[in-house]
C-alpha angles and dihedrals in degrees: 000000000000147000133213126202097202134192140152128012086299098056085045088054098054094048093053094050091050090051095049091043082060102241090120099115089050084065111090100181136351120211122205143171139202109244113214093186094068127052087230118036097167095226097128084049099056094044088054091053097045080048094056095040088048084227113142126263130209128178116222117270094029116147121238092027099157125223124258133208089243140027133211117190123181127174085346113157107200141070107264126202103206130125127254085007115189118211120198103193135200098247152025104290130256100029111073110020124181132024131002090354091157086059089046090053096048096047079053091049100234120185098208125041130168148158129261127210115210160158114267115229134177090277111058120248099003096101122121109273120244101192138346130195128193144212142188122239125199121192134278088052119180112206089228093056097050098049083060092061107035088050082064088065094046090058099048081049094048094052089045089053098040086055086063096046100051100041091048096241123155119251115248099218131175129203114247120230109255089197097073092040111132126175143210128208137235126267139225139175088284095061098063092066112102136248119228100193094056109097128277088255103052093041093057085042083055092055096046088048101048091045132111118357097034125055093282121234116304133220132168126226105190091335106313113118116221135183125243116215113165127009129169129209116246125187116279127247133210103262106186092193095036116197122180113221101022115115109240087194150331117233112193091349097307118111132231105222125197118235132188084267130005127003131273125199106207105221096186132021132160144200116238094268081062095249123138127260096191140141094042114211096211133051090200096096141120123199122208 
């Protein structure tokens, strides 16, 4: 018998696999939790799904949840203090350890993104790996696109896994190699603002990864704060007096913003009640 901590479309995904793929009744609890920081958590999802399995369903922080023998935890946020604990993680370990590491890799632009499977330790993320798998990614890439994609992979893993599990048989497992570790930050309201002196190119890859459904980019025009959704490059021009962030001119109503380097003509962009700005009706403006 196993548990999952579940969160996210990802954590949805794995628990439907595992339900189609018929290991429902080898699931003793599933414990899941809301997530203010994205438009849809999948929490109501996953608590649909745990009422049609008949499979039984805890909130975080629920008093009396019992121990498993093992623990699945997907796109889960917090420290947990559980024996022989399972991670599958957001990247290929062991680039990109800790937190949002998807959204780190597209703002890279990294061709090739995946999901590990590994042994929690005391240090997160430095387990030995059970399993990887691995995807292409081709640019523009919209975050929403790709974690439907990527939830496929944690599926195919999770079955995988649960096979093992419920067959008894032992986990093949293989250190990482702490030498090529590299590691992304968390992220909170002020790093979805976006930064003008990056180039043309990584802003617009920031936009698509911190889209829906996440908060989207911000930007600010005379203090209102306002939410970038889509945005094109464009070719660059020679700006003697350069000036990241001022709008050199609006075509049609979308403006041409200048960037550190390159131009970027924003396509979509909302107030915070999520209604549109554009077209805008003046070129003299500076986001910041």
């Amino acid at each position: 018998m196993f548990a999952l901590y579940l969160m996210s479309q990802k954590g949805h995904a794995v628990l439907e696999a595992l339900i189609e793929q018929g290991y429902a009744s080898h699931i003793d609890r599933v414990i899941a939790a809301r997530d203010p920081d994205v438009v849809a958590d999948y929490y109501d999802e996953i608590l649909g799904l745990c009422a049609r399995a008949r499979i039984a369903f805890f909130e975080r922080g629920e008093i009396g949840v019992p121990e498993s023998t093992w623990s699945l935890a997907i796109s889960w946020r917090w420290l947990l203090d559980v024996k022989n604990l399972i991670v599958l993680h957001d990247s290929l370990l062991p680039r990109y350890r800790g937190f949002a590491p998807l959204v780190s890799a597209l703002v890279n632009g990294d061709t090739q993104v995946g999901v590990t499977a590994l042994l929690a330790t005391a240090e997160f993320d430095q387990g030995d790996v059970i399993a990887q798998e691995a995807m292409p990614v081709e640019y523009p890439a919209r975050i929403g696109d790709v974690i439907e994609r990527i939830s496929r992979l944690y599926a195919s893993l999770a079955i995988d896994i649960a096979a093992q599990l419920t067959t008894e048989r032992s986990l093949t497992v293989t250190p990482q190699d702490h030498a090529r570790a590299t590691y992304s930050l968390w992220r909170d309201d002020d790093d979805y603002a976006v930064n003008w002196s990056d180039s043309a190119e990584r802003i617009q890859r920031f936009i698509h990864a911190v889209g829906f459904p996440y908060k989207g980019a911000s930007t600010s025009i005379n203090g209102e704060r306002l939410r970038i959704w889509d945005a094109e490059t464009t070719s660059d021009l020679t700006i003697e007096n350069r000036a990241p962030g001022k709008v050199l001119f609006v075509s049609d109503g979308f403006p041409t913003v200048v960037c550190g380097s390159g131009l970027l003509r924003i396509t979509r962009m909302t107030d915070q009640k999520g209604e549109s700005v554009l077209p805008l009706k003046r070129a003299r403006l500076r986001l910041k």
